[in-house]
C-alpha positions in Angstrom: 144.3 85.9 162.9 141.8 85.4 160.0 143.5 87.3 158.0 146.8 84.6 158.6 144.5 81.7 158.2 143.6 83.7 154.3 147.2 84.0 153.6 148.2 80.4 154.5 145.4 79.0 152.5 146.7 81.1 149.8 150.2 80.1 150.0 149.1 76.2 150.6 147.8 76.4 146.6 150.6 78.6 145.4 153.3 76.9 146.7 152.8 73.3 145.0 152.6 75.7 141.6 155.5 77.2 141.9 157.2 74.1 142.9 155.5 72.3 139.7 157.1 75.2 137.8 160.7 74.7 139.2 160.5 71.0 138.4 160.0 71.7 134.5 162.7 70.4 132.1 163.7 72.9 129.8 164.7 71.3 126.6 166.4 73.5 123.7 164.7 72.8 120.7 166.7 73.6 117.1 164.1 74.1 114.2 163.8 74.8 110.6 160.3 74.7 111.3 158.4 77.7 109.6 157.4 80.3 112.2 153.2 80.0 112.4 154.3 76.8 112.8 156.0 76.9 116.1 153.0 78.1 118.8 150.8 75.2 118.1 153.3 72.8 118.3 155.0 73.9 121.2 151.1 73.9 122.9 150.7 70.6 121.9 153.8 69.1 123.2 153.9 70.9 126.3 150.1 70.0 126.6 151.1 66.2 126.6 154.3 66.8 128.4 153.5 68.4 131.6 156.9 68.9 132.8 158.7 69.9 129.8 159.4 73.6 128.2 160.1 73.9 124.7 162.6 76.4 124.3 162.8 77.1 120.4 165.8 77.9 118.3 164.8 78.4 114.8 166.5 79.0 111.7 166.2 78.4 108.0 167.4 74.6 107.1 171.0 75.3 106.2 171.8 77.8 109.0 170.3 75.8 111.6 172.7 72.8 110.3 175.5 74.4 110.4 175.1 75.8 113.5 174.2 72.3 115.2 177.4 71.0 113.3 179.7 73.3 114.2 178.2 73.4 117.9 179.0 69.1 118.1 182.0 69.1 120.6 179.8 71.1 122.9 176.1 70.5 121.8 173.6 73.4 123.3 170.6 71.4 122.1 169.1 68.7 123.3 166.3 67.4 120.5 165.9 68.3 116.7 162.4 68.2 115.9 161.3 69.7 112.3 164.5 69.5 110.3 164.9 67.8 106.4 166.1 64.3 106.8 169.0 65.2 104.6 170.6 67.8 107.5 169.8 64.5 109.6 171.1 61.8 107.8 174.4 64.0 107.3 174.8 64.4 111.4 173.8 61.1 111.9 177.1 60.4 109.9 179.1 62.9 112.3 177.6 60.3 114.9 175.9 63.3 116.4 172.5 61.4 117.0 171.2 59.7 120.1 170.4 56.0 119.2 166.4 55.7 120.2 163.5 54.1 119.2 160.7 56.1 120.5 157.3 54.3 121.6 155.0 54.2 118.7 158.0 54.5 115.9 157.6 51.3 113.8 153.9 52.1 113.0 155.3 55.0 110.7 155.8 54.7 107.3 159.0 52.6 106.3 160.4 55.3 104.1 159.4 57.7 106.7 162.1 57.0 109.5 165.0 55.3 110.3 166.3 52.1 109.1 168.8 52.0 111.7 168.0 50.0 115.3 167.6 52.0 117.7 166.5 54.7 115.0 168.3 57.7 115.0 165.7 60.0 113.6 161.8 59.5 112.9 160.1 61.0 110.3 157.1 63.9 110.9 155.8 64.9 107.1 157.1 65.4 103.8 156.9 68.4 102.0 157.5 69.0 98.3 158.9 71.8 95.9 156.4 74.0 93.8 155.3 76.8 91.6 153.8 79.4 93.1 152.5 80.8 89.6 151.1 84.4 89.7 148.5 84.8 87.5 148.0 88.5 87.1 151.4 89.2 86.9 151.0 86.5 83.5 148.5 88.4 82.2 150.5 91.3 82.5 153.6 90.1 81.2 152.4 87.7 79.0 153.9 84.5 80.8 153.2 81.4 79.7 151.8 78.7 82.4 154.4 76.3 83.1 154.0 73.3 83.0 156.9 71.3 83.3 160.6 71.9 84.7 161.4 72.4 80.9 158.8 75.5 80.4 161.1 77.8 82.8 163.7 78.2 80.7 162.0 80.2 77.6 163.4 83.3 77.7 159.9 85.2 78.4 160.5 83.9 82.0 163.9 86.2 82.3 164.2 88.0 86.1 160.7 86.8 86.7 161.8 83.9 88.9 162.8 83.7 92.5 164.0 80.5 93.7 165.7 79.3 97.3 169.1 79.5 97.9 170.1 75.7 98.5 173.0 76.6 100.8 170.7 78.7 103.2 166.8 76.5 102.3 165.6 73.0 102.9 163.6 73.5 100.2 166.2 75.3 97.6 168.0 71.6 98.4 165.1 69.6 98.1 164.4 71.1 94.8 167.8 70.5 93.6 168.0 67.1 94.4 164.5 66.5 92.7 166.8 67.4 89.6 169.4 65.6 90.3 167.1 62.5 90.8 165.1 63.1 88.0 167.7 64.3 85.7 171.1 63.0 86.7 173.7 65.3 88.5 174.9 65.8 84.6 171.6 67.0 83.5 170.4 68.5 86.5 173.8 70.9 86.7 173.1 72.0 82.7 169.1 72.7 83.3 170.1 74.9 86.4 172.9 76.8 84.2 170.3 77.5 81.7 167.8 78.5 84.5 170.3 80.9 85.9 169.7 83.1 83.1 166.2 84.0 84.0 166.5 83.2 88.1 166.5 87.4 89.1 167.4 86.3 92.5 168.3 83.6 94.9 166.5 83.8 98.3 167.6 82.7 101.9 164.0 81.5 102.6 161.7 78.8 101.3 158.8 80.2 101.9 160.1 83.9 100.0 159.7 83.2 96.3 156.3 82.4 97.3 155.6 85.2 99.2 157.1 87.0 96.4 155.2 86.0 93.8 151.9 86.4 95.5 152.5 89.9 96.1 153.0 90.7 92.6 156.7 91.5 92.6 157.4 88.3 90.5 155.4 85.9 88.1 157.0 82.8 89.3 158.4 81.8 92.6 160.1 78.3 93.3 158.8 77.5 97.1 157.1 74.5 98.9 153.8 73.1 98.9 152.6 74.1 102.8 153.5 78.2 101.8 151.8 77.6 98.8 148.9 76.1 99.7 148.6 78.5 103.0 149.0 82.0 100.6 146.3 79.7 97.8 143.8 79.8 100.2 144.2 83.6 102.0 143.0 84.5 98.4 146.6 85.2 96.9 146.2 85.6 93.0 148.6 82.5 92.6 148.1 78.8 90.8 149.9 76.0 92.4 151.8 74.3 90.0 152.8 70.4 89.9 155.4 70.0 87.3 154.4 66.8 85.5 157.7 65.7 85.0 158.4 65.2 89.1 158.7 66.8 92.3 161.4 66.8 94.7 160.6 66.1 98.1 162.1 65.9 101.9 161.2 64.7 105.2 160.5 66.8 108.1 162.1 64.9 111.4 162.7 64.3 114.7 166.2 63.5 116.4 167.6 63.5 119.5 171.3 65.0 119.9 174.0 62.6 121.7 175.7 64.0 124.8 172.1 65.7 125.4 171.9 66.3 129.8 167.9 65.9 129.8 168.0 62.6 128.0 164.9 61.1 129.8 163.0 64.3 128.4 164.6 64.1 125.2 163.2 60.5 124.9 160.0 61.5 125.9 159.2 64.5 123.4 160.8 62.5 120.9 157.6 59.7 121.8 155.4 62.7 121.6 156.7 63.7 117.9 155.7 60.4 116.6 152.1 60.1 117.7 149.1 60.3 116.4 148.2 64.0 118.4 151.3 65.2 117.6 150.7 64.2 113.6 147.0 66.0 114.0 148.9 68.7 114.5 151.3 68.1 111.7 148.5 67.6 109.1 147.4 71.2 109.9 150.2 72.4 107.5 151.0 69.2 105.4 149.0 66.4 103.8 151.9 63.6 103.4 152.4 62.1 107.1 154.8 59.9 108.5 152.2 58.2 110.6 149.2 56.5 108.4 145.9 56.7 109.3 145.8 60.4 110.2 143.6 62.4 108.5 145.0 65.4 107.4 143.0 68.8 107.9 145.0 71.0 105.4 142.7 71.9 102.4 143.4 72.7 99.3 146.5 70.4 98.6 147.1 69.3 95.2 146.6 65.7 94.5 149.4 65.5 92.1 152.1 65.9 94.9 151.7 62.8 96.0 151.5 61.2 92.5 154.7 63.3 91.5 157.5 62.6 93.7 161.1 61.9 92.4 162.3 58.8 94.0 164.7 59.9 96.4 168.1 58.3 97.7 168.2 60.5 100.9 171.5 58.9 102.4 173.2 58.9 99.1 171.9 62.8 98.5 172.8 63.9 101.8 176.8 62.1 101.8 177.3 64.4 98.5 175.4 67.7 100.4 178.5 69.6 101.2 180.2 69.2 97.7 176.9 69.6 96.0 176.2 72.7 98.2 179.6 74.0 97.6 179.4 73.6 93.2 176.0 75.2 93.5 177.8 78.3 95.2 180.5 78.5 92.8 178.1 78.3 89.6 175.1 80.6 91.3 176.2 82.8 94.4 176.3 85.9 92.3 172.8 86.1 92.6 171.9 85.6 95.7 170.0 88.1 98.3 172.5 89.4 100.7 172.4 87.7 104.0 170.6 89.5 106.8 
């Protein structure tokens, strides 16, 4: 009989557990987030959210929008959270975004979020291109420090650069509309001609020039600030490198897909996304965040980023993507990494 009682007692604080569990919305997360990124924010959001599951689907920028484009008749996820603003801004064209205005959404930065009402995406962080400059690898080869755009092309640069692939990186784009912003489409199409002579290959990753470059294997790799700044301080030999003639940058954001089934959830980790916890965690990787006020706790970022930045038409940039995508393949494919 005491041995019942045990078993009941057991079952009585089981039970409401496992019933917690069941109750759980699962929402399907898309992502071009980078992957150390996705634990801590997936703790933090289902810290705050106690009856939501993040279930991640994560790809580099341009898969991951063509996947959620081609996927619009029949959309598998429910929110976007960590994608560039350009991807957004061309769904939000397809009419693929949920109109919402989450709870907390005007205090972000103007140029950091919809101007549409309700929204249709809010922004997170920017990030920025960069040169992930290897400084032994310059000794050895006698490279010169860049220090502009411009200093690439001298031919003692030739098959030392890695760069993104735009059609496969957020960040390959980014940087290619810095140019285009800086330079004109004109301009920016003649500098990257004369680049392609000393690019030694494209990459399907933001984050791989400057992996590559801080293990040696090249002396410059095009990449972001966050990799940068991450491999700078592990002790990777490499100098971060601000072009002084501008930066292109993007904006990492939130959305919520239209014709999603867990709507009230959607809404509610789209809330999350804009808060000031949820930018805590955000300013763990990135110092420019949508939200002001928040202190970031990334060290070792560049001042000049912020000081740097192209101005950027992001809704003009992203109705040319597909044709601009589609040049840049027709000029550059040829040296591209083969896709995995």
């Amino acid at each position: 009989m005491r041995r019942l009682a045990l078993i009941a007692i057991a079952l009585a604080g089981v039970l409401p557990a496992a019933a917690q569990a069941q109750q759980r919305t699962r929402l399907t997360v898309y992502t071009a987030l980078e992957n150390e990124q996705l634990q801590p924010f997936k703790q933090a959001a289902e810290a705050a959210l106690r009856d939501v599951e993040i279930a991640w689907v994560r790809d580099s920028t341009g898969v991951i929008t063509a996947r959620l484009i081609a996927e619009r008749a029949n959309p598998r996820a429910d929110v976007v959270w960590g994608l560039s603003v350009f991807s957004l801004l061309q769904m939000e064209g397809l009419d693929m975004l949920e109109p919402y205005t989450p709870a907390g959404a005007d205090a972000l930065r103007p140029s950091m979020r919809s101007d549409r009402s309700p929204m249709t995406w809010t922004g997170m962080d920017a990030f920025v291109s960069a040169i992930c400059f290897n400084t032994v690898v310059a000794q050895q080869r006698n490279l010169p420090r860049p220090s502009t755009w411009d200093d690439l092309l001298n031919p003692a640069f030739r098959g030392q650069i890695v760069m993104p692939n735009p059609n496969s990186s957020g960040t390959g784009f980014l940087t290619m509309a810095g140019w285009i912003g800086r330079r004109g489409e004109a301009g920016a199409w003649d500098f990257m001609t004369r680049l392609h002579d000393n690019i030694q290959q494209y990459t399907h990753s933001g984050s791989a020039p400057c992996n590559n470059a801080a293990r040696g294997e090249f002396g410059v790799g095009i990449s972001l600030d966050m990799r940068a700044v991450t491999l700078r301080n592990q002790g990777a030999p490499i100098e971060i490198i601000v072009p002084t003639d501008g930066v292109g940058f993007d904006l990492e954001a939130t959305a919520i897909m239209r014709g999603t089934r867990n709507l009230d959830a959607a809404k509610r980790l789209a809330d999350f996304a804009v808060s000031r916890a949820a930018m805590t965690v955000y300013g763990r990787f990135y110092a420019l965040l949508a939200l002001p006020g928040v202190d970031p706790s990334v060290q070792g970022y560049p001042a000049e980023f912020s000081q740097r930045l192209v101005d950027a038409d992001f809704r003009a940039i992203a109705l040319q993507r597909d044709r601009l995508l589609r040049d840049w393949s027709a000029r550059f494919d040829g040296k591209s990494a083969p896709r995995n």
